[in-house]
SERO-4910 file (N, C-alpha, C, O; in steps of 0.05 Angstrom, whole numbers):
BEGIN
 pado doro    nc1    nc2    nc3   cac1   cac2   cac3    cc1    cc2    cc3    oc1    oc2    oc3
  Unk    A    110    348      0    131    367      5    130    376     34    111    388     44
  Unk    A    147    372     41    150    387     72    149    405     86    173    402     89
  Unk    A    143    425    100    140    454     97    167    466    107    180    452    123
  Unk    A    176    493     99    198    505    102    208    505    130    192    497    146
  Unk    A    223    509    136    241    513    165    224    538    173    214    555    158
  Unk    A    221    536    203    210    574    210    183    574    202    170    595    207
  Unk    A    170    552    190    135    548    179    118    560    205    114    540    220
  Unk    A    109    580    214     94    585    236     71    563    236     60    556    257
  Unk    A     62    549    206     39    531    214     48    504    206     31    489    198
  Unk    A     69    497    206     78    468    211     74    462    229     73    474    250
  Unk    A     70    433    224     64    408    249     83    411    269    107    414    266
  Unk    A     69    408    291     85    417    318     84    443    327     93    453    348
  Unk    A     72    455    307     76    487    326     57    494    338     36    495    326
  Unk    A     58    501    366     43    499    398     24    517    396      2    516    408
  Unk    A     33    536    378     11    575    373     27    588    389     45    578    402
  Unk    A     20    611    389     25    631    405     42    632    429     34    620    449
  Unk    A     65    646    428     70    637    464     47    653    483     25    660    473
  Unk    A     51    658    503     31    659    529     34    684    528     58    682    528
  Unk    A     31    703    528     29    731    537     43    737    571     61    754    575
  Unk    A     32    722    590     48    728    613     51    696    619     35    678    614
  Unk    A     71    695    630     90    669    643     87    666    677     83    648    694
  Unk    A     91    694    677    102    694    712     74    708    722     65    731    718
  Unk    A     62    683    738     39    699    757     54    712    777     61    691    788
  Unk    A     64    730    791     75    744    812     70    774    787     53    792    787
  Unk    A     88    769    771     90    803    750     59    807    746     48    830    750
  Unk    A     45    786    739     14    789    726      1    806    756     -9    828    758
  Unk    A      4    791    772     -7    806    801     -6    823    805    -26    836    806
  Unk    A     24    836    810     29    866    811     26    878    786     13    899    791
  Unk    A     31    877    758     14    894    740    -26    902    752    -36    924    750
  Unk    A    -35    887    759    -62    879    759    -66    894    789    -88    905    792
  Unk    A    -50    896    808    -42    912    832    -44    946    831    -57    963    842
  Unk    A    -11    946    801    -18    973    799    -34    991    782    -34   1015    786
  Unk    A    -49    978    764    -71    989    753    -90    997    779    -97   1020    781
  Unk    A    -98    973    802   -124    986    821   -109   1016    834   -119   1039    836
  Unk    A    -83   1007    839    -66   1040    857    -68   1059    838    -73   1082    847
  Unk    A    -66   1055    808    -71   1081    794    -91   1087    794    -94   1112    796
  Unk    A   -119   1069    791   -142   1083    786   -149   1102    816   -163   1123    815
  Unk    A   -135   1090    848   -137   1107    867   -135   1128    866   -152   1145    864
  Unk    A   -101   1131    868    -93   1149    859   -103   1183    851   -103   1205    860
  Unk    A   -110   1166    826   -111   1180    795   -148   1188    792   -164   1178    776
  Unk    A   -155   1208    816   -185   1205    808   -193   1221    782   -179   1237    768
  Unk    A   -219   1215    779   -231   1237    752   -245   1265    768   -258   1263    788
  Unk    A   -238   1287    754   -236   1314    760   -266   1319    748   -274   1312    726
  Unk    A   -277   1329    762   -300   1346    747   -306   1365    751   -315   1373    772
  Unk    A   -302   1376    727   -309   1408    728   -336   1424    729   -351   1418    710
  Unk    A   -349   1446    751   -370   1453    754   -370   1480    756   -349   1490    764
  Unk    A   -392   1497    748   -394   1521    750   -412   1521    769   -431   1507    764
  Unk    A   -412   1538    800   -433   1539    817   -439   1575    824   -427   1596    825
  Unk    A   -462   1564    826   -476   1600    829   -480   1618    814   -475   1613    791
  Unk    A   -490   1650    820   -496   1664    799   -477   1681    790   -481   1700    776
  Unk    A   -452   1672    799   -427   1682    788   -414   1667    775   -395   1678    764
  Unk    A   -418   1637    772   -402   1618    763   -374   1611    766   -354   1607    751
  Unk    A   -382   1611    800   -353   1602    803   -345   1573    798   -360   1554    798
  Unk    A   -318   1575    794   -311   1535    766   -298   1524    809   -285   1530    829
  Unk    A   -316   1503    794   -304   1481    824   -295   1453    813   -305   1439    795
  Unk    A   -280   1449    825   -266   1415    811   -280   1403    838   -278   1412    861
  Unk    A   -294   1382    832   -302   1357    835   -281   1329    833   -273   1320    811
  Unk    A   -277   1322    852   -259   1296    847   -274   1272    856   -287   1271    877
  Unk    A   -272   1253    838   -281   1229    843   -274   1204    843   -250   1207    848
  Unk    A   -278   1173    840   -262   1161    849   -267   1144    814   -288   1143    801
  Unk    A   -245   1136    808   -242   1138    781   -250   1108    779   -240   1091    793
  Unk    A   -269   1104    761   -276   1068    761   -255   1054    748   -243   1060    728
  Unk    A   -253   1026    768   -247   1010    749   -257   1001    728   -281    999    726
  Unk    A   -240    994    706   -260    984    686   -244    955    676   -222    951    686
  Unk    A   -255    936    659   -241    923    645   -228    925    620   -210    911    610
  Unk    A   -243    950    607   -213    960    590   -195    967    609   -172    958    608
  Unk    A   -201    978    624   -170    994    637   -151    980    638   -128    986    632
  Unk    A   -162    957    649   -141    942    659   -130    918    641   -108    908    646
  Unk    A   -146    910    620   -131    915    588   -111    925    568    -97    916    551
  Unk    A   -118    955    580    -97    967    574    -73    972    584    -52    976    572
  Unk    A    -77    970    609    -45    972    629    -37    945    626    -12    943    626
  Unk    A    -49    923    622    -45    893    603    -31    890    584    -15    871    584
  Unk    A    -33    905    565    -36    909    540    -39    877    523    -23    861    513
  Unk    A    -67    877    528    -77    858    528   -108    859    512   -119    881    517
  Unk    A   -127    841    493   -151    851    490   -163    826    512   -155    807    525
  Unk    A   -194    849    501   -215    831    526   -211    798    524   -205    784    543
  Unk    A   -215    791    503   -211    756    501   -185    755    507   -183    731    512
  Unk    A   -162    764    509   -136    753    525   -139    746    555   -129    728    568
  Unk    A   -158    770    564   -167    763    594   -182    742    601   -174    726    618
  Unk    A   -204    742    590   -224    715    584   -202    682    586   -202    660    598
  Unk    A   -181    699    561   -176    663    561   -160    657    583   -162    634    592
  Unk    A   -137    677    597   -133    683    622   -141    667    642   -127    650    653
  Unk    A   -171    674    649   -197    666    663   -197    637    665   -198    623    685
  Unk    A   -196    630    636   -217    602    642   -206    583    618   -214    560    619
  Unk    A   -193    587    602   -181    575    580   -160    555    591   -140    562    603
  Unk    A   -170    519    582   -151    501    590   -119    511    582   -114    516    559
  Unk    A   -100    512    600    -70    513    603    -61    541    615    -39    552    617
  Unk    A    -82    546    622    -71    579    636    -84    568    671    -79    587    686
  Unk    A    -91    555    679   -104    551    694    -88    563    720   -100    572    739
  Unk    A    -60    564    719    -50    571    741    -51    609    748    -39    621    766
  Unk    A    -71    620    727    -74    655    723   -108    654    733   -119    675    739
  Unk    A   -123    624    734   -150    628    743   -169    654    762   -187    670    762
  Unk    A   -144    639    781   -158    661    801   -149    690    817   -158    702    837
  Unk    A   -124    695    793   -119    722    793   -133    737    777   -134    760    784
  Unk    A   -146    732    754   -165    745    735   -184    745    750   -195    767    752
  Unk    A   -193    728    761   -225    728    778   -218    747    800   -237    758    811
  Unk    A   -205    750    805   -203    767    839   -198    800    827   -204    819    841
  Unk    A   -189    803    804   -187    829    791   -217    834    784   -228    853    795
  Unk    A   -231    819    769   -257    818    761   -271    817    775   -290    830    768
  Unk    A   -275    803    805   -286    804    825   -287    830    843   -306    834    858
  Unk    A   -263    850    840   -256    877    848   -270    894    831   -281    914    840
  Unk    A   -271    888    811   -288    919    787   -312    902    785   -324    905    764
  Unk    A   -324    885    802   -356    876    800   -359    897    822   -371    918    819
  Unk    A   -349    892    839   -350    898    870   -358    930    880   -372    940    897
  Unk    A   -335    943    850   -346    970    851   -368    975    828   -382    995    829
  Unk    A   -370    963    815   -398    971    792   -422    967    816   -435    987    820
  Unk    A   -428    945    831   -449    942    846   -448    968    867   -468    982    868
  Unk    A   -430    974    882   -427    997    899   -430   1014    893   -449   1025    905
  Unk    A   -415   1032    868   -430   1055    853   -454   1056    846   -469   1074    854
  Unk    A   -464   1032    828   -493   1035    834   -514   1035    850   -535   1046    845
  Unk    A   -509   1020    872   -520   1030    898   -521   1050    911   -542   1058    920
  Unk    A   -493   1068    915   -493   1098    921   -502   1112    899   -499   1137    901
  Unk    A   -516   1102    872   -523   1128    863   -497   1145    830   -502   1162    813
  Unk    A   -475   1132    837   -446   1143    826   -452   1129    787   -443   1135    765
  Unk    A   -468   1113    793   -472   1103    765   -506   1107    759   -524   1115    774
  Unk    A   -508   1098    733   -533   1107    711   -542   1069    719   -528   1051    710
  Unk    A   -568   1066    735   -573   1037    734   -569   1027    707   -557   1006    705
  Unk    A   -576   1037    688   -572   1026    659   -547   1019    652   -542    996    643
  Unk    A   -523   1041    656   -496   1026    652   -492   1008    675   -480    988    669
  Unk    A   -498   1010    698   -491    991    717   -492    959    699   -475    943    693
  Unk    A   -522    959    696   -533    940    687   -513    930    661   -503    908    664
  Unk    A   -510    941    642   -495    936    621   -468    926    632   -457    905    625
  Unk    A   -461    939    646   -429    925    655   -430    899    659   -420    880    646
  Unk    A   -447    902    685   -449    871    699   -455    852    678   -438    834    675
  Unk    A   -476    851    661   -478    836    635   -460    833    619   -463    816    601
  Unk    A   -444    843    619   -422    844    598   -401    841    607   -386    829    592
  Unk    A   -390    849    633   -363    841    641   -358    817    669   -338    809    681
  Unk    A   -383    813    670   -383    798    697   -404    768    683   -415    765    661
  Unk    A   -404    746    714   -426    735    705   -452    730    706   -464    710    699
  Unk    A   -463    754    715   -483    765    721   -504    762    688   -493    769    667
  Unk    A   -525    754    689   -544    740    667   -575    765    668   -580    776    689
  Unk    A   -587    768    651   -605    782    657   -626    756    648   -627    743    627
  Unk    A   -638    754    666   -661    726    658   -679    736    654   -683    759    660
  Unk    A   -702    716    638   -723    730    631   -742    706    637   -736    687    622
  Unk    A   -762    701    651   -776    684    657   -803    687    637   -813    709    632
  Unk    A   -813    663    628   -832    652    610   -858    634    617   -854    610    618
  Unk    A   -885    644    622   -903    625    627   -912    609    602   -916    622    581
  Unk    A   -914    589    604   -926    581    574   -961    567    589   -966    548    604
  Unk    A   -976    584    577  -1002    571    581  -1022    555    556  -1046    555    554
  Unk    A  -1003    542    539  -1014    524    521  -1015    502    539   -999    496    557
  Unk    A  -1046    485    531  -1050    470    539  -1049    450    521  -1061    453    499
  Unk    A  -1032    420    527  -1026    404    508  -1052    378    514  -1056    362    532
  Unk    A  -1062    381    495  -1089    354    486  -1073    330    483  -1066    330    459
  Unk    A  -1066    311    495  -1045    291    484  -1063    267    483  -1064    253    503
  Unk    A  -1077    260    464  -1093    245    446  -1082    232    428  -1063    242    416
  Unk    A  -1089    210    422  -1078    185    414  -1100    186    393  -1122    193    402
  Unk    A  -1098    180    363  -1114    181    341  -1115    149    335  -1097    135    343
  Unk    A  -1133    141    324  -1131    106    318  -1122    107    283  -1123    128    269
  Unk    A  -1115     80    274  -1111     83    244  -1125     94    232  -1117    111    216
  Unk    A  -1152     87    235  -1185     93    219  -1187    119    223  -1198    132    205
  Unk    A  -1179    133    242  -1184    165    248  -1164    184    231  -1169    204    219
  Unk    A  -1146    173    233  -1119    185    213  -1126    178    184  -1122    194    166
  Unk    A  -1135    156    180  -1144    156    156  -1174    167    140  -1183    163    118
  Unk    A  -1182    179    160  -1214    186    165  -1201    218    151  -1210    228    130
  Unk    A  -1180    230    165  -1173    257    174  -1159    258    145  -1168    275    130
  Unk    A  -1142    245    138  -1130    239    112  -1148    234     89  -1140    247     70
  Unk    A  -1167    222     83  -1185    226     62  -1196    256     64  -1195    272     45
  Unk    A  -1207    261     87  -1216    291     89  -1201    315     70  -1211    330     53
  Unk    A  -1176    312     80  -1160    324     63  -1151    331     43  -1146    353     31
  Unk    A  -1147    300     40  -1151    300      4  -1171    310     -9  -1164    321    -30
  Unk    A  -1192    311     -5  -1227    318    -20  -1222    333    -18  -1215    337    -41
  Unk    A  -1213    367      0  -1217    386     -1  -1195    400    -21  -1198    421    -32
  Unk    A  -1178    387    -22  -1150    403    -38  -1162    391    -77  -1149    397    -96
***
């Protein structure tokens, strides 16, 4: 039997259309997310002295890769496949140059101090391709000895007698 007209999973159907078509719109969306996060810093509120006077603190608002997900409206694996997923190839290296921009400030803030090395660290692991390696000595020493028939069979009767 054939499947109905309009079958989303009949033969021939491509999946999903593309989320964005036009790299120029994808750019400037991805443009004005960085001008908003300028913009648009985070306020922090402080009480100073023994009178408590309230002082706003302004700071420079991070990029993140939700953020810019969200001004996407887009999830993280839409970006990913964005990235590096055969047939998008012509969005390659506008995802990387966005991603390359919020590496750029995760490493900077953490250098000035503006981040917790621990979230630093977590970002870069997680949103970049930054690897946390872990190096391994192995000090087993391998005996690579060659047994003769008679010895295997020597080692093999052994065996047996005791069980």
């Amino acid at each position: 039997m054939a499947a109905p007209k309009n079958n989303k999973f009949a033969i021939g159907n491509s999946g999903r259309e593309k989320m964005f078509t036009d790299l120029l719109h994808l750019a400037s969306e991805i443009a004005s997310y960085f001008d908003w996060c300028d913009e648009n810093p985070l306020i922090e509120q402080q009480w100073v002295g023994k009178e408590g006077i309230e002082v706003h603190k302004k700071t420079q608002r991070p990029y993140t890769i939700e953020g810019l997900c969200n001004v996407l409206n887009c999830s993280r694996q839409t970006l990913l496949n964005y990235q590096r997923q055969e047939g998008y190839e012509e969005f390659f290296d506008i995802i990387i140059c966005a991603k390359r921009k919020i590496t750029d400030q995760y490493v900077t803030f953490s250098l000035g101090g503006a981040y917790n090395a621990n979230l630093a660290k977590f970002l870069l692991t997680n949103n970049s391709e930054y690897k946390e390696k872990t190096e391994v000595e192995n000090t087993n020493i391998n005996y690579n000895t060659e047994v003769t028939k008679e010895e295997a069979k020597a080692i093999s009767d052994a065996l047996e007698n005791e069980c």
